[in-house]
N, C-alpha and C positions, 0 to 999 in steps of 0.2 A: 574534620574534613581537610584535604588537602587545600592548599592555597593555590588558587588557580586563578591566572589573568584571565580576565575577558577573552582575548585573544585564543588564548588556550583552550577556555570553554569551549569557544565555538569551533575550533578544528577539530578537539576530540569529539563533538556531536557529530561534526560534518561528515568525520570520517567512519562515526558507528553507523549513520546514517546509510553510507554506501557501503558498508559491507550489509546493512539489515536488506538492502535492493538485489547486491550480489546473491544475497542467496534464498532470498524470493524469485529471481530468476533462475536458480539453479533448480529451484526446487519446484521445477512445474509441475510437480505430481501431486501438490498442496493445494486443494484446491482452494477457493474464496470462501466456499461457504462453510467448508473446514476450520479455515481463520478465520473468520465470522463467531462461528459455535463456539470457540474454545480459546479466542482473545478478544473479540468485539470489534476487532475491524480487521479491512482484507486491504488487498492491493489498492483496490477503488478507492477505499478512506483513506492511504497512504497518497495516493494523485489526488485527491481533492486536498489535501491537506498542506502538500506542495504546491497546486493551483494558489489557493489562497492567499498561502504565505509572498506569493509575488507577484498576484493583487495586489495585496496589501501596502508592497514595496515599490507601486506604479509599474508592475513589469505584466504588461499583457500577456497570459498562459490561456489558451480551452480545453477544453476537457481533454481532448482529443491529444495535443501534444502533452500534455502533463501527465495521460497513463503511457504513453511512449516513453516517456522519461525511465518511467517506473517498470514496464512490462520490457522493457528494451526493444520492442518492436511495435509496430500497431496493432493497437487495441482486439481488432478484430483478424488479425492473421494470429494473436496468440489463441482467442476462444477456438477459433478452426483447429489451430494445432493440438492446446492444452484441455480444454474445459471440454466435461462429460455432465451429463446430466445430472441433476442431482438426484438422490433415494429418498424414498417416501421417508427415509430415517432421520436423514439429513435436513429436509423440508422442513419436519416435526421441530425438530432440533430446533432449527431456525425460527422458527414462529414463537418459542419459547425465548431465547437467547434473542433477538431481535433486538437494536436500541431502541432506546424507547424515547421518542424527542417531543 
């Protein structure tokens, strides 16, 4: 493995990071439950997961602004725009593939 400073690490995360967002937004024809079935988590797990991380860091996030972060707009102007209903196929899918916590 390469020799990589601290420093280093965390800019090449910071910057895969933002491109994995770029094009989660590019790609609003993905849906969540898509990402759900076929990686285990979706945009939501991506902003909770950000939420957290700055918790954890003393930095107050809610839900609410941390999938803005992630959706590049609010939450509920992307579902209006993006999000279609899911298929009884999709559903199925998901009840199997589900996390299991």
């Amino acid at each position: 493995m390469t020799d990589l400073s601290r420093q280093q690490q965390t800019e090449f995360e910071a910057a895969a990071f933002r491109r994995l967002v770029r094009h989660l937004r590019e790609r609003s024809d993905v849906q969540n439950i898509d990402l759900m079935n076929l990686a285990g988590f979706c945009r939501n797990c991506l902003s909770n997961w950000y939420r957290e991380a700055a918790n954890e860091a003393g930095v107050a996030l809610d839900k609410e602004a941390s999938r803005e972060i992630i959706y590049g707009m609010p939450y509920e102007e992307w579902r209006e725009r993006y999000q279609r209903d899911a298929t009884e196929a999709q559903k199925a899918a998901f009840d199997v593939n589900r996390p299991k916590e």
